[in-house]
N, C-alpha and C positions, 0 to 999 in steps of 0.2 A: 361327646362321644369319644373324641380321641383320651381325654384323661381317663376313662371308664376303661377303653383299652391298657392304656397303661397301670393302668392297679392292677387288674385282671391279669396282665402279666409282669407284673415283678409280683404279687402272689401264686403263680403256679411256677416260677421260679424258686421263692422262697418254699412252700409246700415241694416242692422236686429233689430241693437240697438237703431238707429235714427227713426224706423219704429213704432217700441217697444214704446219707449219714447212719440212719437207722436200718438198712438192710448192709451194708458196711461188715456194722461194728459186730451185726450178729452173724454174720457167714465165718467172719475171723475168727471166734469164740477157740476151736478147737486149735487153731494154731498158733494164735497167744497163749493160752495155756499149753501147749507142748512148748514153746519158747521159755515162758514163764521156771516153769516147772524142771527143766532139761538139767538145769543148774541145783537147783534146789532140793531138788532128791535125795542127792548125795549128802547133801548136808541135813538133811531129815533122819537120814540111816546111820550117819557117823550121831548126832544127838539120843537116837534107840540105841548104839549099841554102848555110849556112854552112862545112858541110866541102864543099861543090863548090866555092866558092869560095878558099878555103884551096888544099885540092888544085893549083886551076889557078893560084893564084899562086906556089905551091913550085914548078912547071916554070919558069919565068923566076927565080926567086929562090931555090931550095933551103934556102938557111935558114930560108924562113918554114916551113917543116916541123918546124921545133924550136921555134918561139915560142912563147910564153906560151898564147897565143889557139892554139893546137893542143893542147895539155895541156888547157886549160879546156874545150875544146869536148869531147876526149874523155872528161872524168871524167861532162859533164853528159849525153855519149853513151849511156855505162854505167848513171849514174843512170839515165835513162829508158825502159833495155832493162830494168831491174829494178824499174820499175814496171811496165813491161808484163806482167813474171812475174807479179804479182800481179793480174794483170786475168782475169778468166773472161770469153774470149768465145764467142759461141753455137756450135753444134756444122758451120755451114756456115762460118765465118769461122776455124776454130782451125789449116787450113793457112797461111792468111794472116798471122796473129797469132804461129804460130810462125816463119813466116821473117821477119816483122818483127824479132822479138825475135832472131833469130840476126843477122841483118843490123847489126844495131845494136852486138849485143858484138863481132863483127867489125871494126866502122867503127871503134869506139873503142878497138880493142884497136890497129889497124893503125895508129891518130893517134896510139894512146901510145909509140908507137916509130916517131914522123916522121922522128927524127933521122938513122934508118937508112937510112930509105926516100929521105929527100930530095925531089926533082923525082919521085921515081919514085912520090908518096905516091898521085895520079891512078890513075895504072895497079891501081894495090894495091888499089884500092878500089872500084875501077870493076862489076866485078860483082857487089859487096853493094849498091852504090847503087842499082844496076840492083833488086835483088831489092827491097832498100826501098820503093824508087818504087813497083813494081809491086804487093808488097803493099799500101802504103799506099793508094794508090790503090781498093783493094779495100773495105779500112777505110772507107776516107773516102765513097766511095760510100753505104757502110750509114748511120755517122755523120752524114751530113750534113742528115737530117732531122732538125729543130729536136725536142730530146728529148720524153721523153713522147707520141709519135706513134707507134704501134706498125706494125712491116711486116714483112712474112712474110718470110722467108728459107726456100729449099729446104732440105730434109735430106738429107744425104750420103746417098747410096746403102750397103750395110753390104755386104759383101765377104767370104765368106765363105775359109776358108785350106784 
């Protein structure tokens, strides 16, 4: 009997602690990602306005669609759409976060074959940057309160099919 106790409770122990763990990790959600994220904006918007830049000098110069600095910006494009795969953000913010992340393998799939595009690299890109923007903007909003500051976000309405 007494061993039958003692299972019984180092499992509802262990069942307590995986319970624990797992209402934790998901109450956090919204303020890891504002910590996450706090930093990283900024450097999301300094990359958009590097390929807008780029963009609008390949219309008067076409080659610069092929230059070095259009390879580099796209690989560091990709890099940081695949960091965002890695990011969990809260359950009001994850349409936004998804078209972040598509916008960005977009951009940098479209820079990695400037050479095609040319002058035309603007045009090509023009409604991912747009979605960017607008995402970001969405992000950065949440973001931009100095971390560890916690704020509500609405929950998605659920939708039934």
């Amino acid at each position: 009997m007494r061993r039958t106790i003692q299972t019984l409770m180092a499992l509802s122990i262990t069942f307590g602690a995986f319970a624990t763990l797992g209402t934790s990790a998901s109450a956090n959600v919204a303020e890891d990602y504002q910590d996450d994220m706090y930093e990283f904006v900024p450097v999301l918007r300094n990359w958009i306005a590097e390929i807008e830049q780029i963009a609008e000098r390949a219309v008067a110069k076409p080659s610069d669609a092929c230059s070095e600095e259009v390879v580099e910006l796209s690989d560091r494009g990709a890099g940081m759409a695949r960091d965002l795969v890695g990011t969990i953000p809260p359950a009001a913010l994850e349409d936004a976060h998804s078209e972040l992340i598509n916008a960005f393998f977009s951009i940098a799939n479209t820079a990695a074959n400037g050479c095609a595009v040319g002058a035309g690299l603007g045009n090509e890109i023009t409604d991912e940057l747009e979605a960017a923007t607008d995402a970001l903007r969405r992000i950065g909003y949440f973001a931009s309160r100095a971390p560890g500051i916690a704020i509500e976000l609405p929950v998605p309405p659920v939708t039934g099919n």
